[in-house]
C-alpha positions, 0 to 999 in steps of 0.5 A: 387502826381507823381511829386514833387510839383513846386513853381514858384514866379515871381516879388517877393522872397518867403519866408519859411513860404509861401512855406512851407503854399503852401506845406502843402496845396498842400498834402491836394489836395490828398484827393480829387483826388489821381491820381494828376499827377503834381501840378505847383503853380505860384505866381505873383504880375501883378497890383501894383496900388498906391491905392491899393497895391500890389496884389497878383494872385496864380494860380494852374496848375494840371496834372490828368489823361486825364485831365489838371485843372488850378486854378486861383481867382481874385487877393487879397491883402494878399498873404496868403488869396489868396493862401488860396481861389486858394488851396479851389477852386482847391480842389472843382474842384478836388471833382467835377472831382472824382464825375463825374469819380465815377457817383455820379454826379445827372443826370436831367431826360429830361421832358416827352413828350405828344400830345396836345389832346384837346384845349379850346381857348376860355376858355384858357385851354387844355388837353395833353395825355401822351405816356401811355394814361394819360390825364393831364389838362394844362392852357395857362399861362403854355405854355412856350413864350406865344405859347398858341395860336400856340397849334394845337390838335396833337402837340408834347409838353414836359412839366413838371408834378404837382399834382393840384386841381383836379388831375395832370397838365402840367406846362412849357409846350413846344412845341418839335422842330424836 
């Protein structure tokens, strides 16, 4: 971290123990994402209800290039769970961030596209041809919102590709809107 990290207590005093807990956590923040800037951790006790308690709500506040991250769980009970459930959430967070600036996130490749070629109302089935000339069979339990009967021959559909009985077909089949 750029900054020195801040522990803010708000209704009660913090102890040694739970600043030094909160320290320990926060310099693990670092492997997950080393360009932290600043960490602002604030802790309060909101609800006292007779039932319950106290409890207790920690939330982080980070400062990352370009970026501002605040953590915050439900609250809990025991101040050290609490602390220890916002400490994982944050770094979970902070691993999703560096995956996304690396490009290691998976990038869903969008569904192809094809023209409805032949349609057989009567017998509930129809045949797409693909940009690269492929005939793929489709029923009209595949078509998406039951629009099997909306299908005209040229329509434009996106579909997604399974291997079938007898060669491929088109499941989730939906019609392009424009």
């Amino acid at each position: 971290m750029k900054l020195p990290l801040q522990v803010v207590s708000r209704d009660f005093e913090l102890t040694d123990a739970i600043r030094a807990e909160i320290s320990k956590k926060a310099d693990k923040l670092d492997k997950f994402y080393d360009g932290i800037m600043r960490c602002r951790v604030v802790l309060e006790t909101p609800h006292r209800h007779k039932q319950e308690g106290i409890l207790y709500n920690v939330r982080i506040e980070m400062t990352i290039p370009g970026n501002e991250i605040v953590i915050k769980r439900e609250p809990h009970e025991d101040l050290y769970v609490a602390i220890r459930q916002t400490f994982d959430a944050a770094g979970r967070k902070l691993e999703d961030y560096a995956r996304k600036q690396r490009g290691d996130v998976k990038r869903h490749d969008e569904a192809p596209v094809a023209r409805v070629s032949s349609l057989f109302p009567d017998k509930g089935y129809g045949f797409l041809t693909t940009s690269d000339g492929r005939e793929i069979y489709f029923h009209r339990n595949s078509v998406l919102n039951n629009n099997f009967k909306g299908l005209k021959v040229g329509t434009e559909v996106r579909f997604a590709e399974e291997e079938g009985d007898k060669g491929p077909q088109a499941s989730s089949v939906a019609v392009t809107r424009l």
